[in-house]
Each structure stands twice: as C-alpha cells, then as structure tokens.
DRENBA-183815 format. One record per residue: x, y, z of N, C-alpha, C in turn; residue in three letters. Coordinates in steps of 0.1 Angstrom, whole numbers, plus 5000, padded with zeros to 4 digits. Layout:
<rs>
XYZXYZXYZALA ...
</rs>
This chain:
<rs>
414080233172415180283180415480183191UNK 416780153192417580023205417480143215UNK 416980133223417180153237418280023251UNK 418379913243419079873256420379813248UNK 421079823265422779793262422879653266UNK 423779603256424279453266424579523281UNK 425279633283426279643300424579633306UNK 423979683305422679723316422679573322UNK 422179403317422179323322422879313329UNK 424279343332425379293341424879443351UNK 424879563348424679613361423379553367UNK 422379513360421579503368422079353378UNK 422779263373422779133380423579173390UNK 424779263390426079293401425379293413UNK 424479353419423779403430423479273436UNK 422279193425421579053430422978963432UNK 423878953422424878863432425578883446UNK 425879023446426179103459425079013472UNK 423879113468423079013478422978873482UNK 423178763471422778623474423978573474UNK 425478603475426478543474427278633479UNK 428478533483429778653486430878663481UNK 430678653468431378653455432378783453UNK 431278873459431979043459432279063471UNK 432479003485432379013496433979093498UNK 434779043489435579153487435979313487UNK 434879333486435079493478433879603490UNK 433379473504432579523514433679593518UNK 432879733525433679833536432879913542UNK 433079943557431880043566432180173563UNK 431080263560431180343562430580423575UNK 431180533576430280613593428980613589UNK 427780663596426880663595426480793591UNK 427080903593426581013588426881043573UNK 427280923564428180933553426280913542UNK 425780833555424780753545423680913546UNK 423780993559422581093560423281153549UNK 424181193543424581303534423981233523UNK 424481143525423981093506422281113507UNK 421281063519420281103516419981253517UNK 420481323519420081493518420981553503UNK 421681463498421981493488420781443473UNK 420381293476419481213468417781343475UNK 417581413479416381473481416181603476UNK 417881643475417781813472417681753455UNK 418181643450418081613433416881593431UNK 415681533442414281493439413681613437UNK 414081703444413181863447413481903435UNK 415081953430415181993414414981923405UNK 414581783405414281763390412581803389UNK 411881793404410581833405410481983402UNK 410982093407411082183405411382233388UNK 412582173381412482213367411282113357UNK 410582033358409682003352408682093357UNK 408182133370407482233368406982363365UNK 408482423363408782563361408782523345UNK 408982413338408582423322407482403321UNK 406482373324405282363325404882263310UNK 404382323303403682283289405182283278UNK 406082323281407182323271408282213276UNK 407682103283408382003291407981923276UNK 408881833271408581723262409681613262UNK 408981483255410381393258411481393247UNK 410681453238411581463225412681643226UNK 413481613217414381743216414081813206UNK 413081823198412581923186411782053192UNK 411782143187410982283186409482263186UNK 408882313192407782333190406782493188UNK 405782483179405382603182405282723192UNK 404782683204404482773216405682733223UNK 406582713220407982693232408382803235UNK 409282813246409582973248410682923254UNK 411383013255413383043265412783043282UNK 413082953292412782953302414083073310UNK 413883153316414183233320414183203337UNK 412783173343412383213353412383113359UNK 412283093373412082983383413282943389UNK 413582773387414582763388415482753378UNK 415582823364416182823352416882953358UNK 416383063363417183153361418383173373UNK 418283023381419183003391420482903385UNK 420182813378420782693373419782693356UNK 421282693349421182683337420682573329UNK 420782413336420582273333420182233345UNK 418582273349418182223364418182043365UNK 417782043351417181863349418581783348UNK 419781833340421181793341421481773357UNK 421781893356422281923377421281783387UNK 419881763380419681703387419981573393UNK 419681503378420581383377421881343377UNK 422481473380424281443385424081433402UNK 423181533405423081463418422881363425UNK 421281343415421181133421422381063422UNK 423081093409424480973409425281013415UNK 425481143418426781153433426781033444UNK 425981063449426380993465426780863462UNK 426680813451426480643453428780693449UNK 429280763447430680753448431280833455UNK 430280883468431180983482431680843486UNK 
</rs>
C-alpha cells in the first residue's frame, strides 16, 4: 500500500523556505494576539477529544476498518455526545491554522 503523495514534499518544504528565505515574504501579515490564544484553546480542546474518544473505545480502538469479534456500538462517553469524536477531532486541529 502507497502511503505517500508527491504534494506532501512541497508542503513539507513551504514552511522551511518561509523560514530561510523571503521568497513568501509576501503573503506575511500580523495578526492580534488574542487570534493566536484562540487558536491555542481551540488546538487543546481537539487534544482532549481525540484523547478522550480513544479512550472511551477502549479495546475496540483499531487502526484498520474491519469488524471484529468483541466490537461493540459505542454509545457512551464521549460518543454519546458527538457522533465522530475522532473526526470532530481532527477538524479541529486543522481549524485554527485558517481563522
């Protein structure tokens, strides 16, 4: 199974030329300061729920998407608040970086 994309090398180099050049020096802009607290209380409440739905699945946590014998319908915890705790989560991480 391919796991990697050509795009990933360019996202990953965008940043490192950002830093070492001012190639993108263009596309710099300030934001207030309280722009960056939100993003981190937004990036913490995502750490807590993805922590939180791995542990409310306990033993029915896998990396694969197949059935297993002892699997069960998660109901309870944070499942029975949010339907896709581990989705919701990782839409959170990626919010702030586009407030």
């Amino acid at each position: 199974m391919r796991c990697w994309h050509p795009s990933g090398g360019v996202t990953i180099l965008i940043p490192i030329v950002h830093m070492f050049t001012r190639w993108l020096s263009f596309a710099d802009y300030d934001l207030p300061a309280w722009a960056g607290w939100i993003g981190i209380a937004i990036f913490a409440i995502a750490l807590w729920l993805l922590w939180r739905s791995h542990a409310d699945l306990g033993q029915n946590w896998r990396m694969t998407t197949e059935l297993r014998e002892k699997h069960t319908l998660m109901t309870g915890g944070i499942f029975q608040h949010i339907r896709h705790p581990m989705y919701s989560a990782h839409w959170l991480w990626e919010s702030p970086r586009y407030c």
